[in-house]
N, C-alpha and C positions, 0 to 999 in steps of 0.2 A: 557566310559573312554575318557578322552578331551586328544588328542594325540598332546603334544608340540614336533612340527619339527624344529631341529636345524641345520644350517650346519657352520660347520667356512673354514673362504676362507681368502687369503692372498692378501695385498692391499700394495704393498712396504714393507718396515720391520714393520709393523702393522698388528695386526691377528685380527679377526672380527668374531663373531659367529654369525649369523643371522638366523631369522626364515625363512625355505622354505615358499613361497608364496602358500594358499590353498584354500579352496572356503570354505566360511563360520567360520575360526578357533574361535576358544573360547577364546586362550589366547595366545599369542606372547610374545614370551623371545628374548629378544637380546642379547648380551654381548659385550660389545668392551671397551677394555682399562679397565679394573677395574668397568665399570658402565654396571649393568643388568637394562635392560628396562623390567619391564612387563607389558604388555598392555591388558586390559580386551576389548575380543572384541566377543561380545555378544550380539549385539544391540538389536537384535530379542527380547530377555527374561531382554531388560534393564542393562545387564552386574549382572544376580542374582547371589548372591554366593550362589552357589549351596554346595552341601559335595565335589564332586568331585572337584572343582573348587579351594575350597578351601584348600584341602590337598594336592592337587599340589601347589598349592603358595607357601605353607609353605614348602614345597620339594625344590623347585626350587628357596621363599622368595619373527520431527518438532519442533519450539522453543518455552519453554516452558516459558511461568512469573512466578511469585512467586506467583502469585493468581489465578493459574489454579488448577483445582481439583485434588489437594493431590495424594487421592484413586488410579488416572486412574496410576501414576507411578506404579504402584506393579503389573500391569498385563505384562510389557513388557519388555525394552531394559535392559541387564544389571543386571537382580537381580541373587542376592546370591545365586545360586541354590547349593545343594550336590557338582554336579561336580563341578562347579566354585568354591565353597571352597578345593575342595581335588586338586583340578589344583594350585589355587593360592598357598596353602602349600606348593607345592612340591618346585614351584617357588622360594618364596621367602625363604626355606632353604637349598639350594640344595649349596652344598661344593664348594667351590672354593677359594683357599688361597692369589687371586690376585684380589679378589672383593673389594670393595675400596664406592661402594654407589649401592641404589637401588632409580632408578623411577620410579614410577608407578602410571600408566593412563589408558585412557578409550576411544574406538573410539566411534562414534555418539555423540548427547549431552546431555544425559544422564551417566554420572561416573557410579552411582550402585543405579538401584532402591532398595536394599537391600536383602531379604529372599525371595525364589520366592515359594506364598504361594499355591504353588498348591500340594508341597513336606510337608506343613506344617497340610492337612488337616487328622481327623480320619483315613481315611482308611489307611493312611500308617503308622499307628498306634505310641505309644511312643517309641520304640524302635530304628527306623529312626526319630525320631523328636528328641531323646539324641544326635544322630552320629553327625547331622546336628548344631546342639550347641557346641557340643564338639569340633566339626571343626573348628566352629567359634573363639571359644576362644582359638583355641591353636592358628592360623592365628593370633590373635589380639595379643595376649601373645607373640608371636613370632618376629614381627615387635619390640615390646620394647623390645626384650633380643637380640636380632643380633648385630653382635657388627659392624655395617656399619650403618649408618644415610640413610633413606628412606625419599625421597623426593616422596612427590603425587601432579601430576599436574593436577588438575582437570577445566574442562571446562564445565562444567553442569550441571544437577541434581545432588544431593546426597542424598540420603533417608533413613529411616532407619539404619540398617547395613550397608548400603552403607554410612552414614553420620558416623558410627563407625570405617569402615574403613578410611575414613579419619582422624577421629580424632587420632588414632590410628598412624600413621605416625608422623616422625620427625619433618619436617617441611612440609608444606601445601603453594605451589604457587596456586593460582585460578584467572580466568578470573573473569569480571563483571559478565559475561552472568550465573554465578554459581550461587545455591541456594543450602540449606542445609535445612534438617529438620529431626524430628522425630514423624511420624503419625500413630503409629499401631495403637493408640487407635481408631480410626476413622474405624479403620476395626477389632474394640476387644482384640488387644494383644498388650499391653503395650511394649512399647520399654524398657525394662528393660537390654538387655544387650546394645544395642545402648548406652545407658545411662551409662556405666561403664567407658569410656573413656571422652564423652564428660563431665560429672560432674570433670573429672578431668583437663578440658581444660577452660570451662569459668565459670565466676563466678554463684555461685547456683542462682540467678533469672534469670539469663539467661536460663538455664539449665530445672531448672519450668518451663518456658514458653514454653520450646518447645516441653520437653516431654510432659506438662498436656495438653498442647492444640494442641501440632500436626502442628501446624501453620511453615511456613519457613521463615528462615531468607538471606538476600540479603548476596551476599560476601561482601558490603562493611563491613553491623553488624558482620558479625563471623569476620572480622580480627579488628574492634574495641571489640568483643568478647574474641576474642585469640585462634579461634577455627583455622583459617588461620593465616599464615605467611606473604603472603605479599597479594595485590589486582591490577592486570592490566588488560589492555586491549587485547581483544581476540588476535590480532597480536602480541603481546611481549609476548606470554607466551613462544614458544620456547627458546624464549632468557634469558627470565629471568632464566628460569629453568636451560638453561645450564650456566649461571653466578652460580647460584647455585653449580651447580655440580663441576667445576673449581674451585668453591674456597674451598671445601672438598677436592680434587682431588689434590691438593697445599699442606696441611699438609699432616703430621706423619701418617699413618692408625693406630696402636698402640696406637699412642697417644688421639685420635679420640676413640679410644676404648674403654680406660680408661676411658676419660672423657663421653663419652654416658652412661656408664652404673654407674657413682657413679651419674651421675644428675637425674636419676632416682633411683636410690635407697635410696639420700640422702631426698627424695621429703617424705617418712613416716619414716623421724627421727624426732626426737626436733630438736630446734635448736643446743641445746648445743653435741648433738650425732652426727651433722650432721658435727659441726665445728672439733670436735675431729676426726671423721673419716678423712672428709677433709683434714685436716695437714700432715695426715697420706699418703692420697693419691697423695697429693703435693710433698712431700718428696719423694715418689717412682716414678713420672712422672719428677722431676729434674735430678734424678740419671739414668735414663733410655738412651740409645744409644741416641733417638732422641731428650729428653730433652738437653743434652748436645750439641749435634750440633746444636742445635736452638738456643743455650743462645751463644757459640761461636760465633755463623753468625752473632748475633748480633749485638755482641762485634766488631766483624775484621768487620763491615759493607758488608758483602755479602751473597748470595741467601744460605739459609740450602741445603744439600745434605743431603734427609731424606735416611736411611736406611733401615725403615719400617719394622726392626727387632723385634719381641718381648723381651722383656728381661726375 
C-alpha cells in the first residue's frame, strides 16, 4: 500500500497541508489554498501506474531524445504500476469542498512510462490484469467528471498510459525537454486504452501515427496537435503553471463547474443538441449567485466578489 503522509501547519492566516518528507514516497499530495498538487514520485519504476497508485489518485484525484529506444522506457522510472493507479485514485478524489484545481506532475524526467508490465505478465493471471484496467479507467474517467480543472505539468517522457494520463487532463503545460508517445505495439500490446483519450485530443492522423507506429512526438508537435496546452522552456514551467492556476483561482468555482462538465458532455451531441442544451445552460449560469455578481461588477466597473456558492 503506497502510504500518502499529510500534515497541515499554519503559515499567518494561511493553512497549508503538506506532505511529510520520506525516503523514497510514490506519490505526494499537497493542498494549499484551494490547489491539490500531486506529484508521481516513482522514478525508480518511471512513475508506473501501478493498481494501487492509481486508486489512490482517484481517492485523493538521464535525458532522454525522442530517438532513443522506446522499449528501454517501460522498464523503469514512473510507470503505471497497481499501486500507483489505486494511489493516484485515491488522490485525485478524495473530498474536499474548498478544492478549487488539481496539478499534477512528476519528479525525475520521466512523467509516466505508463503500465509497468511486469504486473501485466501470465502469471498474474486475467483477473489482476481486469483490476489493473479498471483502475485505469476509472482514474481517467475521473479526471473528466471532477468538477475542478486539472492542470498536468509535465517535464519529460510520457508513454503509453502515461501519454493517456496526460491526455486525459484539462489542460497540459509541458517543457521542450517532453516527448509523448504510444509504443505497446513494439512490445505486443496495442495501446488501445492510451488511444481512448488521445483519439479524442488530436486529429485521427495524428493519432494513426502514433498508435500504428509507436514512434514519439516532440512537445512542440502535440501542442500544434492539441494534445498540450501551451510549450516553454524547462525554467518557466513553474511559472507558467502557476499563471495557470491564478487564473482558475480568479473565477466562480461553481461557475468553473458548470462550464467543465457541459464542454464535455456537449463534445457527443449534434450540433443542434448541443446549442439547445447550451441556451439552456446559459440561462442557469446567468441566473446563478455568481452569474449576477459578475455581470454587476461589470456593470459598476469593479473586481466580482465571487460567492462560490452553488445555487
Amino acid at each position: 500500500m503506497i502510504s500518502v503522509i499529510q500534515r497541515s501547519v499554519r503559515y499567518g492566516s494561511r493553512h497549508f497541508s503538506v506532505s511529510t518528507p520520506r525516503k523514497n514516497p510514490r506519490l505526494i499530495v499537497e493542498e494549499t489554498e484551494g490547489v491539490r498538487r500531486i506529484t508521481l514520485a516513482d522514478p525508480k519504476t518511471r512513475n508506473s501506474l501501478s493498481l494501487e497508485m492509481l486508486e489512490e489518485l482517484l481517492l485523493t484525484k538521464r535525458n532522454y531524445d525522442v530517438d532513443d529506444d522506446i522499449n528501454s522506457y517501460f522498464n523503469y522510472r514512473n510507470s503505471l504500476s497497481l499501486e500507483m493507479l489505486e494511489a493516484l485514485h485515491s488522490a485525485v478524489v478524495k473530498t474536499d469542498p474548498a478544492l478549487r484545481c488539481i496539478v499534477l506532475e512528476a519528479e525525475g524526467k520521466v512523467f509516466s512510462a505508463g503500465h509497468n508490465l511486469k504486473e501485466l505478465t501470465q502469471k498474474e493471471g486475467k483477473g489482476h490484469h481486469n483490476r489493473v484496467f479498471d483502475a485505469c479507467a476509472d482514474l481517467m474517467l475521473g479526471l473528466a467528471n471532477l468538477r475542478v480543472p486539472v492542470v498536468a505539468k509535465v517535464d519529460g517522457v510520457a508513454t503509453a498510459a502515461g501519454c493517456q494520463l496526460v491526455a486525459s487532463c484539462d489542460i497540459v503545460i509541458a517543457t521542450h525537454n517532453s516527448s509523448f508517445s504510444t509504443p505497446g505495439g513494439n512490445v505486443g500490446i496495442f495501446c488501445s486504452t492510451p488511444g481512448i483519450p488521445l483519439v479524442r485530443c488530436v486529429p485521427r492522423k495524428v493519432s494513426a501515427h502514433m498508435l500504428l507506429t509507436g514512434l514519439p512526438i516532440t512537445a512542440d508537435e502535440a501542442l500544434r496537435a492539441g494534445l498540450v496546452s501551451k510549450v516553454v522552456p524547462q525554467e518557466e514551467l513553474d511559472a507558467e503553471t502557476q499563471k495557470v492556476v491564478d487564473a482558475i483561482l480568479n473565477k466562480s468555482s461553481p461557475v468553473i463547474t458548470l462550464g467543465k462538465r457541459f464542454m464535455y458532455r456537449q463534445m457527443e451531441m449534434s450540433i443542434e443538441e448541443a446549442y439547445r442544451e447550451g441556451s439552456c445552460v446559459m440561462v442557469h449560469n446567468i441566473n446563478m449567485k455568481d452569474g449576477q455578481e459578475g455581470i454587476n461588477s461589470f456593470i459598476q466597473k469593479r473586481k466580482p466578489n465571487w460567492t462560490h456558492e452553488k445555487d
